[in-house]
C-alpha positions in Angstrom: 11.7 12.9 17.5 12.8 9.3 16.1 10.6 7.3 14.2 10.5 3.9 13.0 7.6 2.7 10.8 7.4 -0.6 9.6 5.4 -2.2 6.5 5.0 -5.0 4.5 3.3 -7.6 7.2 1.1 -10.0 6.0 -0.9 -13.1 6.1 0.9 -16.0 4.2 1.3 -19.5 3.6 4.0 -21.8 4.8 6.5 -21.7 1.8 5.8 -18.1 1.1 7.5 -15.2 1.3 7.4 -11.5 2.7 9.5 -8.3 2.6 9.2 -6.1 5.0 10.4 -2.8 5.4 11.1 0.1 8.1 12.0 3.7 7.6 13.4 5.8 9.9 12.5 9.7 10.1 13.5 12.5 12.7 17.7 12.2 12.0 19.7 10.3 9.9 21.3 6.5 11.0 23.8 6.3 8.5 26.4 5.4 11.1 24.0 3.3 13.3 23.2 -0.4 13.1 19.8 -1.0 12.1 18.0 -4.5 12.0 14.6 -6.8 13.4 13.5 -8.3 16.2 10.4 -10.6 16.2 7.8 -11.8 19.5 5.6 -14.4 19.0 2.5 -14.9 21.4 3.1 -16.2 24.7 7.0 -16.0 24.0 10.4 -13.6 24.6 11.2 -11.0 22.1 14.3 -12.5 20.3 16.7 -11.3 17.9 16.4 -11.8 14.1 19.1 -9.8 11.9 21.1 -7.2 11.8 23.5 -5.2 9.5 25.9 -2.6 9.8 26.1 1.1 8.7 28.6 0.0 6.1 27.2 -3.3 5.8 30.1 -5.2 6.1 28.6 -6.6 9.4 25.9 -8.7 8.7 24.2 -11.2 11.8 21.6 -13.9 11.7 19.8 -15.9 14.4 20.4 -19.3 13.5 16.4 -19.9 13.1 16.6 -17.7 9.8 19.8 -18.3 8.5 19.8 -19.2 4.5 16.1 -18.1 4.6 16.0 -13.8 5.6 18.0 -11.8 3.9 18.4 -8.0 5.9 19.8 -5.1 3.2 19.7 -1.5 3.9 19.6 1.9 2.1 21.1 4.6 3.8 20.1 7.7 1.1 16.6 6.6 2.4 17.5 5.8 5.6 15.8 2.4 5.6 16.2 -0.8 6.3 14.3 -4.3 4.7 14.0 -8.0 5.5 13.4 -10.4 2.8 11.9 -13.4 4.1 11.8 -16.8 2.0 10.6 -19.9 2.6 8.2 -19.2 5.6 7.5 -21.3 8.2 5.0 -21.2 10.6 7.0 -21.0 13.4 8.2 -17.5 12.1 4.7 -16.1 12.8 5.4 -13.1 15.1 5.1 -9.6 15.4 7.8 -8.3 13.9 10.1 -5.0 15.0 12.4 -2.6 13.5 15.1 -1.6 15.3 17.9 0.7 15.9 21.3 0.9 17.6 24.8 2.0 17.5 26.4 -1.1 16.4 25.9 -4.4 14.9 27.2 -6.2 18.3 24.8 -4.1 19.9 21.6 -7.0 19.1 24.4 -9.5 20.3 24.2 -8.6 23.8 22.0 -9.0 26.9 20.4 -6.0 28.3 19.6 -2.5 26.7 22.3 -0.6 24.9 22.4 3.3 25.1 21.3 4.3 22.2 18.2 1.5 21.3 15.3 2.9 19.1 12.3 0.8 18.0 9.2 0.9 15.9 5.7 -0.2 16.7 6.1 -3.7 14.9 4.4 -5.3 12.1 2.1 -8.6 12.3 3.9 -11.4 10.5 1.3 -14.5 9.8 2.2 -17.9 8.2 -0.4 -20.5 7.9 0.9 -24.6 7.3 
């Protein structure tokens, strides 16, 4: 059975910054996209980064661009999110995701293969 478990969620202050972490056990995603979704209260889900199995594909949303920074290890089958210079408006839960291809977290709808984790609380005070 897939899982993704997610760490490194926090309470910090506008400026600040976070790394967060998700680490994927029951099979291997060496060949699959991996990258983060966030959801703030009372808002849709929306797409945050995501890099390739190679890393050679690398996407922002243009709300984090110059500020997240999404780097993967595939010998331990995880995937991180460095997140500088914090803003409040980047309070969300955030989620770790899975799928089979960078343009995968590009599209609308739900690709076949789509695996996510149980998200991590991402707090930024002004």
């Amino acid at each position: 059975q897939v899982q993704l478990v997610e760490s490194g969620g926090g309470l910090v202050q506008a400026g600040g910054s976070l790394r967060l972490s998700c680490t994927a056990s029951g099979r291997t995603f060496s060949n699959y996209a991996m990258g983060w979704f966030r959801q703030a209260p009372e808002k849709e889900r929306e797409f945050v980064a995501v890099i390739s199995w190679n890393t050679e594909n690398v996407y922002y949303a243009d709300s984090v661009k110059g500020r997240f920074t999404i780097s993967r290890d595939n010998a331990k089958n995880t995937v991180t999110l460095q997140m500088n210079s914090l803003k409040p408006e980047d309070t969300a839960v955030y989620y770790c995701n899975v799928r089979g291809m960078a343009s995968d977290y590009l599209i609308q709808g739900t690709p076949k293969e789509n695996y996510w984790g149980q998200g991590t609380q991402v707090t930024v005070s002004s």
